[in-house]
N, C-alpha and C positions, 0 to 999 in steps of 0.2 A: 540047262540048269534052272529049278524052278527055284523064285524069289521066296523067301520066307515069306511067311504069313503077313505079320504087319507089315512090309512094304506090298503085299498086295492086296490089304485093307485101303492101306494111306492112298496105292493107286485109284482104286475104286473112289472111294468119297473126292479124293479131287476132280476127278472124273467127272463126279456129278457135282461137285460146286463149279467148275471153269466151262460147265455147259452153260454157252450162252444164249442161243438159239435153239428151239424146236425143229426137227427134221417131220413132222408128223404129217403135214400135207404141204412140203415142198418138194420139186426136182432135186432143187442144187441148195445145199446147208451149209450158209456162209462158215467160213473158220478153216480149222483143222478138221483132218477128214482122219487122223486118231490123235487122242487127245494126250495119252499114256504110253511112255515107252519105257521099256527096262532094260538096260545097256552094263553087260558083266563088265568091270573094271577090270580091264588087264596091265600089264606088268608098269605099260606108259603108253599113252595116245601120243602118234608120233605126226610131226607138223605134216601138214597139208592133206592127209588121208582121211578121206570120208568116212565120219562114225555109221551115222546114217543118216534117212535121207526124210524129207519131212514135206509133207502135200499142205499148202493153204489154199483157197479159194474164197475168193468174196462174190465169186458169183457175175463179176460184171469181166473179166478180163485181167481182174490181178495189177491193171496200173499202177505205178510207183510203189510196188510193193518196199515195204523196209522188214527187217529183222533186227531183234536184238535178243542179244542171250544175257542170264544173268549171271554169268560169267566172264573176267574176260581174258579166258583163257582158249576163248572157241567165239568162232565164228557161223554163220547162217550163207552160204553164199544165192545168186538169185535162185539157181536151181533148187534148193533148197535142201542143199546138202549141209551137214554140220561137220566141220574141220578145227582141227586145233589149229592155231596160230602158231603154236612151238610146241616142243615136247613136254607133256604135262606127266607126272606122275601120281598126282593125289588133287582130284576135284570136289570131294566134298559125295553129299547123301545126293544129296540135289540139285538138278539144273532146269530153266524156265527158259522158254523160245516163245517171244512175244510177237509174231506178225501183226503188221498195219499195212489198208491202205486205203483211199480217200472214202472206201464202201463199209468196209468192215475191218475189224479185227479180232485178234483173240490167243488163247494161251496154249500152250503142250505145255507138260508136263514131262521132264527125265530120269529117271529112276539110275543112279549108278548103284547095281546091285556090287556089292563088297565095296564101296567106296568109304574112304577113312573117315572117321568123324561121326558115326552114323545121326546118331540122337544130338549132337550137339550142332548139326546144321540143321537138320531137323527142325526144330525148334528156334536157331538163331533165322533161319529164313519164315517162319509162317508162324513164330510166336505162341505158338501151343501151351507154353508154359500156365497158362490160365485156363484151358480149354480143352477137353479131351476130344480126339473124334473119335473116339467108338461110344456108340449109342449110349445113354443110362438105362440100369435094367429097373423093371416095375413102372418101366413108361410106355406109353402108344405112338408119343412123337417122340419119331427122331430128326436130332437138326445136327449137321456138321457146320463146322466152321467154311464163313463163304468168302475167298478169294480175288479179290476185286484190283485191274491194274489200275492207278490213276492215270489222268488225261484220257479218258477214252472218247473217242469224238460220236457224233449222231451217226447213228439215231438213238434216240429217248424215247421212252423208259424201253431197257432191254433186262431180257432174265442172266438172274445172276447167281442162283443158285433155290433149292426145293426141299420144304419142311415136307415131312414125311410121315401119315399118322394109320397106321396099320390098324387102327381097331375104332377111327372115328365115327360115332354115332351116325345115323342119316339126318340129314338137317342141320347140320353140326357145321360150324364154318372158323376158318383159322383169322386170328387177330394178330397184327404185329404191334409192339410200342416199344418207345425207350426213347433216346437219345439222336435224332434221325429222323425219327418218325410223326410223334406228336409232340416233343420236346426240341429243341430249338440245338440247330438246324432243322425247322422242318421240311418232312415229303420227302427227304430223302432218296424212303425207301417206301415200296410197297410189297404188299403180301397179297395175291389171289386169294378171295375168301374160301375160293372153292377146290381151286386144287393144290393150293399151297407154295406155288411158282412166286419168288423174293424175284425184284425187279428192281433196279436203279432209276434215277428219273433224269443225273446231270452228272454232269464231268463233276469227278474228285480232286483231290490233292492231297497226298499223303501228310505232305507240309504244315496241313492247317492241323488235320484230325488224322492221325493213323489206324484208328480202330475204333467201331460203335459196335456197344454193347446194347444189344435186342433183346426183348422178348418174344417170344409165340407163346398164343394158347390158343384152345379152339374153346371156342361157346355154342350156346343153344341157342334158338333165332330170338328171344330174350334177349339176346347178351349176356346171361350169365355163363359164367367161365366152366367148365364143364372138365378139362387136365390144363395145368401149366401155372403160371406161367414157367417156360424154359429159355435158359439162356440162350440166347445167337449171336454168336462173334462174326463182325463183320472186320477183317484183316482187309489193308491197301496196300497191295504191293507195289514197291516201290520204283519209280524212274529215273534212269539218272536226267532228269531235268533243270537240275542249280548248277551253276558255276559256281567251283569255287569264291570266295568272294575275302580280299583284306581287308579286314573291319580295322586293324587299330594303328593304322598311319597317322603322319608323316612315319616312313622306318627311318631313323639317323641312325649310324654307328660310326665309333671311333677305333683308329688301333694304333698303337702308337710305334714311329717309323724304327725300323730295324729289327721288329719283335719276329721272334722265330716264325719258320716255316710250320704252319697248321692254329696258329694260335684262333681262337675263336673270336669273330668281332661280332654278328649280332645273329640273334633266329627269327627269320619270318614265319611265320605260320597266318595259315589261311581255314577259311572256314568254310563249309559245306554242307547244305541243310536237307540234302538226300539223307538217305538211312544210314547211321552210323554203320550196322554188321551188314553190309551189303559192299560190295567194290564202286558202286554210286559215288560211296563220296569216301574213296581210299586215295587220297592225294601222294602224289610224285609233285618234287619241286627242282627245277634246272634255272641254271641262268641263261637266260635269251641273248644277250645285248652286254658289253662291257662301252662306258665309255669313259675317258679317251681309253683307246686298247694298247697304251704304251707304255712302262717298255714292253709290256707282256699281252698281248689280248686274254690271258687267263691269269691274272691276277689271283684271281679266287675261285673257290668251288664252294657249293651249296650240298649239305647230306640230304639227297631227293627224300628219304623219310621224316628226320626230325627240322629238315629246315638252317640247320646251322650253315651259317657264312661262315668260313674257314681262307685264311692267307696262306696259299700254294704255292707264292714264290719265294726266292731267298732272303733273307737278312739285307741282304746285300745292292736289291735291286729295292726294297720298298727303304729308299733314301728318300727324303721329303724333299731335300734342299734340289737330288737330279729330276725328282718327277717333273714330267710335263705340267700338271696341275692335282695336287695334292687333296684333291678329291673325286670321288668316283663314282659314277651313275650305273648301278645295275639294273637292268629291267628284269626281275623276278617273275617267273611263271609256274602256278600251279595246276595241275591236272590229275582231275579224277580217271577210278576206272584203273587207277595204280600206273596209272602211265601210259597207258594203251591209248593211241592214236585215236579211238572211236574217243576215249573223253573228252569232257568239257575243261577248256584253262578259262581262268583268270590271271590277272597280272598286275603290278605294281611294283615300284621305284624304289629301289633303294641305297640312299645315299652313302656313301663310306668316306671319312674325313682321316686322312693319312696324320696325325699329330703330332708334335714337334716334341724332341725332345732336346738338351742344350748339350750339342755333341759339336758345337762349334765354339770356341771362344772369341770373344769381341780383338781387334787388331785395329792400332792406327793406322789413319792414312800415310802418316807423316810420323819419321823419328821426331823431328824439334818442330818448335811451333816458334814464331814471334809476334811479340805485342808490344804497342807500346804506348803509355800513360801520363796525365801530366801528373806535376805532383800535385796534392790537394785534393785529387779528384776520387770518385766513387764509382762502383759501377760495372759493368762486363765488360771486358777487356777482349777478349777473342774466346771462338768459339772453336773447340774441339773435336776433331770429327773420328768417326770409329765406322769399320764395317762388321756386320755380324750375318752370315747366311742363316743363322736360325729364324722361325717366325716373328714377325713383328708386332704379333698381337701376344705376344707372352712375354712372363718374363728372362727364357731362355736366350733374346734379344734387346731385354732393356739393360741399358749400361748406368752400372754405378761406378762413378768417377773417385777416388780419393788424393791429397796431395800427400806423397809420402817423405818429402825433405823438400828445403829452399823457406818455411812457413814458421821462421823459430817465434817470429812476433804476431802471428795469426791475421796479417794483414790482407790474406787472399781464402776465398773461398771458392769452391765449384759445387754448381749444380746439375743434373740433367734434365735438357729439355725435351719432354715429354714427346713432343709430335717429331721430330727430325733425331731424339738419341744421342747428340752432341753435346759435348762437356762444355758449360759454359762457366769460366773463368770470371772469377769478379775480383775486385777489390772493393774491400769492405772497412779500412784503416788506411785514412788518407798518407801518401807516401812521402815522404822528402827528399828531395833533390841533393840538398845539403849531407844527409847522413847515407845513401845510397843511389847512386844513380841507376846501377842495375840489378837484377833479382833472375837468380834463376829456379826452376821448379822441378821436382821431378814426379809426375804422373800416372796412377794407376789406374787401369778399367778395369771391371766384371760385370758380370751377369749380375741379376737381382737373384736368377735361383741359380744351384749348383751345377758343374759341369757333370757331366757322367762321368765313371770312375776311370774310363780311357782315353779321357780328353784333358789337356790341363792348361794352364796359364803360359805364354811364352814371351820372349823378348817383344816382340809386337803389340804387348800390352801392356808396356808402359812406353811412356815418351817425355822428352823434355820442352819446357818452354822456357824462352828467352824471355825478361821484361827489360823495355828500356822506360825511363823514368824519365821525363823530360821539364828543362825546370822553367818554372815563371817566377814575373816577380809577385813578392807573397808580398802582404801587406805588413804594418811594421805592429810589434804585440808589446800589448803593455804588461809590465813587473810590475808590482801584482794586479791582478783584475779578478774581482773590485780593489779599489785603493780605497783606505779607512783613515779619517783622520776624526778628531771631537773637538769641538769649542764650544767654546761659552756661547749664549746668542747675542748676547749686546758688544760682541767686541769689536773694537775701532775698525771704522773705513780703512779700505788698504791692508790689512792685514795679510800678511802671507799665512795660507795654510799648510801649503806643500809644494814640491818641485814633483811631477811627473818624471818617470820614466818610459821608455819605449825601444825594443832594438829592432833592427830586421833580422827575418829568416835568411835574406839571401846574403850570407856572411862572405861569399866571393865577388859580390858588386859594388861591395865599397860604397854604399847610399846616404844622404844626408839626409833626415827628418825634421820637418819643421809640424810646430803643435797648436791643434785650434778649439774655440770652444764649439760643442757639435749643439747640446743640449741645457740650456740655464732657465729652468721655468722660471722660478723667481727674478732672475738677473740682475744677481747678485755678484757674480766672477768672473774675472779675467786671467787669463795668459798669457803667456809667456810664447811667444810663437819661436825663438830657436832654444831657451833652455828649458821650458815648460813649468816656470814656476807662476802657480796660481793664486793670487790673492781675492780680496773682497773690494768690491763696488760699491756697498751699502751695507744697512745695519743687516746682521743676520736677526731673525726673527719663527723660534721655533713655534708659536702660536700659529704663522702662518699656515693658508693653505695648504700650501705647496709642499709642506711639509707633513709624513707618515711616520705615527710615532718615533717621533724626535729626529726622524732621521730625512736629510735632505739630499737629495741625488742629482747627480749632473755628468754627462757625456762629453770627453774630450774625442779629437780625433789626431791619429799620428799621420801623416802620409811621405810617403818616400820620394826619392827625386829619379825615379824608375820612368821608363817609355813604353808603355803609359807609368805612370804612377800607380802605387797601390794605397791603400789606405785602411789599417787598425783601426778599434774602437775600444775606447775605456771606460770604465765607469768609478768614479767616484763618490762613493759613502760621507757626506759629513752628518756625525752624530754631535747635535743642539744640546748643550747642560743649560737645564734651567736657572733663569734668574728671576726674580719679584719684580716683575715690570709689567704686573695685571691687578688693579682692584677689586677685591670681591663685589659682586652686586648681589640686591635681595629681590624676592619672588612670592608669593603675588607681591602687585603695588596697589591692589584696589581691594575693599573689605567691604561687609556691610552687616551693621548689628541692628535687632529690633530698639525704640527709645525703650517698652516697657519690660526688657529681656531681663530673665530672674538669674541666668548663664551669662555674666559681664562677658566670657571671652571673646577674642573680636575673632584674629586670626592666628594660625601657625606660620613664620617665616621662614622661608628656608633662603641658606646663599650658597651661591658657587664661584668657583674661579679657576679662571684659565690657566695658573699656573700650575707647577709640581708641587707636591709634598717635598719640604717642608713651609713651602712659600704658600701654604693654602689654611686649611684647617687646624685646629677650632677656632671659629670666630667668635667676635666680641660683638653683640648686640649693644646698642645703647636707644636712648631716646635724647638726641641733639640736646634742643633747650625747651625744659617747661620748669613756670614758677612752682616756688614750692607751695604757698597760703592755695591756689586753685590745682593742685597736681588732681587732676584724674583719667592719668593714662599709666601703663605699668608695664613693662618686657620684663620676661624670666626667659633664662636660660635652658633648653630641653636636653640638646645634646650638643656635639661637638662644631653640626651644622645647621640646628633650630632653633628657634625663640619663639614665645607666645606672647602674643599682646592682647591686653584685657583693658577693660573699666572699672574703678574704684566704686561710680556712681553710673546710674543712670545719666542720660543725657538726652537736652530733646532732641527734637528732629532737625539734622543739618547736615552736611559737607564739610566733614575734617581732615584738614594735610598735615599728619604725623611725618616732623623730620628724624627718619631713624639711621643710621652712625653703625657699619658694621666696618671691623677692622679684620686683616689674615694675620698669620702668624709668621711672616717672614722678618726677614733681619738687613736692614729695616721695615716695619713694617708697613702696607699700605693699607688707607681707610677710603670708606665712600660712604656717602649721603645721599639716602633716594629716602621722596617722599611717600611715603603710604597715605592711599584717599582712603578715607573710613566715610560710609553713609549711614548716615544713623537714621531710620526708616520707621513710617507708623506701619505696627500689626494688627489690624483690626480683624475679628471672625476670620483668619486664617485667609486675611490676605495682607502684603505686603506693599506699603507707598513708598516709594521713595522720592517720587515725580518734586515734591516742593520739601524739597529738604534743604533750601535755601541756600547760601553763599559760604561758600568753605568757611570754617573757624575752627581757632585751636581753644577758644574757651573764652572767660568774660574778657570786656572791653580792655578793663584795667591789665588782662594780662598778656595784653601786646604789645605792651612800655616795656612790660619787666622780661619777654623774651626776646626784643632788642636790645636791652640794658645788658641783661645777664646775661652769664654762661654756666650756670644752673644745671648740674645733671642730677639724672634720677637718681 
């Protein structure tokens, strides 16, 4: 059967691109001894039966020869026969047989004449999509696309393929440029100027560059360009030389326990930086390695193509609470080559965490629990224990406690503790012996989250707790506290103000109380030590210190005749009513006026007094005793609590003690006499003397008869 036309064009031109070597003055022409073969596709190439059979030579003995097909659907064996590995029925347009060995290597080419797919392996393997190889018409050069495998080992530079110029001038010489060449990567590639023979210089990598784009042209020995430039595609055909590789670890995944048979928990995918449309880097994914492999060594299955981790056991066996350990170590493996034993794996971990859901409800250890408390006291009382097989890091195992009866006076609380899960019991309302000696509770636990709709609450989650109440003896309390009583403050030594009371709590021990005083700042009272009544020691006095707005305070103590004894505390409020038993006094007492001041006023007086309103303000200003024939002093009335004192006249320079007379307004009322010093001072150019303002007076000689004699007011 002859091949159609263009596959026996495409033979031809690969033919002469995958010449690597000249046979022209050797014996022995490393490589392939035919480079093209064309193989009719029949119905199915069936395993192990030689297609055909394929000659390499490097010329030295063929040492460590290897083969690879770019299929891998087929094999090379040493002899160099081609076999399927299994029965194939559709290979594609084209297949590539790559011999190596430490001397040489090089390419065949397989032509599957009728094989499916024609143009679109065509193209997916050699990239044609940009580049035609049949010649362009109205040119002298022609150049096919040149076929280059990466990693090719020395020697360097070898031919790699041959521009072609049927009508070149004499003298005429071919130039290469691009990409390769004089652009960076340079040297590459070179071009024979003279007969057109394209040469490599180093190992490739499809990895880095998969294809440079050339020019040729020829020129005149000038250099000027004489046809071209024409494009030259330089194609890297591809090895499988990468291992897959997992770029985006840690993988974690979760599933959560009992979830159906296939449910999906995570996808690994790997990545492969051979050629996408080539079987290089057509990855298969299996699990290698399960660990622990209990109860199932196959837990799971992985889809060799898309990578998903799948749960392949039942509902029933992924129980968290029976696993051995509720998480799981896969070593993942992927392999290029689709799976085929010649690929390359890579590998990596992938963790699977079995996760809890609350398909257990919490259960006590214990129906009843006992405690037991004194009275008075606060505090946790006993601690509640619960078991729960759910996780202890969720809340499908944290327990919320409530008290559901026994709590009508809210005197007990529970909380849970956080690291051990135990209901811990308080009392929070000290308890009495007297009104209850015991208390019982009755107790409920859950979860913080909900149970699954198959699981429910049962008699084991609640329980009861006993309290016993245990009594002591209490100290004795006073009726009422505070105690309020009000007096006058001037009232008689001895006075009784009140009689204390005090009873005990413990109303079954029959105790006697005797009464003391704890606290008397002032000490001022006493008591009563068996009937508690408290009188006065001294004047009471609400001015004193000791006393806070009106109000004066004092600490008794009750104590019991208990083993030990106990002992109450009271306090007693006395509220002070004012009395007039304070005299105002005045403020400043010292003044000082210029002699030659044209403003007679001397000073403002102000007064205050220690008592209350009405025993206080308005006061009455006076001026004691001055005669009248010499009066030259004068007080006026401002307000309720001022007065001004002035001069009638100038006066010289001296030391005057004004006796001035302010009275309050209580009933009766009280006065005081304070003397105000007045300095009557020389101003001269804005300065002031007072240094010799001589010997206090109240005015001429003659008028210290008459303010002895008299009593003279202003």
């Amino acid at each position: 059967m002859q091949p159609p036309a263009p596959l026996l064009l495409a033979g031809a031109l690969l033919s002469q691109v995958l010449l690597l070597t000249s046979a022209e003055d050797l014996d022995c022409t490393p490589g392939f001894q035919q480079k093209v073969f064309h193989i009719d596709q029949p119905v199915e190439f069936i395993q192990d039966q030689t297609v055909l059979n394929l000659t390499f030579s490097d010329c030295q003995g063929n040492a460590q020869l290897r083969y690879e097909v770019s299929s891998p659907h087929f094999k090379v064996n040493a002899d160099g026969g081609l076999v399927p590995l299994r029965n194939v029925s559709a290979v594609g347009r084209t297949l590539f047989v790559h011999a190596r060995t430490p001397h040489a290597e090089d390419m065949a080419e397989l032509v599957i004449v009728g094989g499916r797919d024609i143009q679109s392996s065509w193209q997916d393997i050699f990239k044609f999509a940009r580049t035609s190889p049949v010649p362009r018409q109205k040119r002298s050069i022609v150049v096919s696309p040149i076929l280059i495998p990466e990693n090719q080992r020395q020697p360097f530079p070898r031919d790699v393929g041959k521009v072609v110029d049927s009508d070149r001038p004499e003298g005429s010489k071919f130039r290469l440029s691009g990409k390769g060449v004089d652009q960076e990567p340079k040297g590459i590639f070179r071009i024979n100027e003279n007969t057109g023979s394209v040469s490599v210089t180093r190992t490739l990598d499809r990895e880095m560059i998969a294809t440079y784009q050339l020019f040729v042209e020829t020129i005149d020995v000038n250099g000027k360009s004489l046809e071209g430039p024409v494009p030259l595609e330089v194609i890297i055909i591809d090895q499988n030389d990468n291992r897959p590789v997992f770029r985006e670890g840690p993988y974690i995944g979760h599933v959560m326990e009992g979830s159906p048979t296939g449910t999906t928990v995570m996808r690994m995918t790997a990545f492969d930086a051979d050629d996408p449309a080539t079987d290089n880097a057509l990855l298969r994914y299996n699990i290698r390695q399960q660990t622990p492999d209990k109860p199932s060594p196959n837990m799971f299955y992985i889809d060799p193509e898309k990578g998903d981790i799948v749960t392949v056991v039942s509902p029933a066996l992924l129980d968290r609470e029976t696993l051995e350990n509720p998480k799981y170590e896969l070593i993942i493996e992927a392999q290029d080559m689709a799976g085929l034993d010649v690929g390359l794996t890579g590998t990596a971990t992938a963790t699977i965490v079995i996760d809890d859901k609350n398909d257990h409800s919490p259960k006590f250890t214990k129906k009843e629990f006992q405690a037991t408390v004194e009275e008075g006291a606060v505090g946790v009382i006993v601690n509640l224990t619960v078991e729960d097989k759910d996780d202890p890091t969720t809340g499908a195992w944290r327990a919320a406690y409530t008290i559901i009866n026994g709590n009508p006076g809210q005197s007990f609380e529970i909380h849970t503790n956080p690291q051990t899960n135990e209901g811990m019991l308080s009392v929070v309302k000290p308890l009495d012996y007297e009104i209850s000696a015991f208390h019982t509770l009755l107790i409920k636990v859950e979860n913080e989250e909900p149970l699954v709709p198959d699981v429910s609450y049962g008699p084991s989650s609640t329980a009861t707790v006993h309290i016993t109440v245990l009594d002591v003896n209490e100290g004795p309390v006073f009726y009422p506290d505070p105690m309020a009583v009000t007096k006058l403050e001037n009232i008689s030594v001895g006075s009784v103000l009140l009689t204390v009371n005090a009873t005990d709590p413990d109303s079954l021990q029959h105790q006697t109380i005797r009464y003391s005083l704890y606290k008397d700042p002032a000490g001022w009272l006493s008591i009563n030590p068996i009937n508690g009544t408290v009188d006065t020691t001294a004047v009471l006095d609400r001015e004193s210190p000791f006393v806070h707005n009106s109000v004066y305070t004092a600490l008794f103590l009750a104590t019991d005749s208990g083993n030990p004894p106990a002992t109450g505390t009271g306090t007693l409020l006395i509220t002070l009513e004012d009395v007039n038993d304070n005299a105002p006094v005045i403020y400043p007492t010292v003044a000082e006026v210029c002699d030659d001041a044209k403003n007679l006023s001397v000073v403002i007086l102000g007064a205050s007094d220690r008592d209350l309103h009405p025993n206080t303000d308005p006061f009455k200003f006076e001026i004691q005793k001055q005669s009248v024939p010499d009066k030259v002093w004068k007080i006026s009335k401002i307000n309720n609590t001022h007065a001004l004192v002035s001069l009638l006249q100038n006066l010289n320079k001296a030391n005057y003690n004004l006796p001035i007379m302010v009275t309050d307004s209580g009933k009766p009322p009280l006065t005081n006499v304070t003397d105000l010093r007045v300095h009557v001072c020389s101003c001269k150019n804005s300065k002031v003397d007072c240094n010799a303002a001589g010997t206090p007076r109240l005015g001429l000689p003659s008028l210290l008869l008459l303010l002895l004699l008299s009593g003279a007011d202003l």
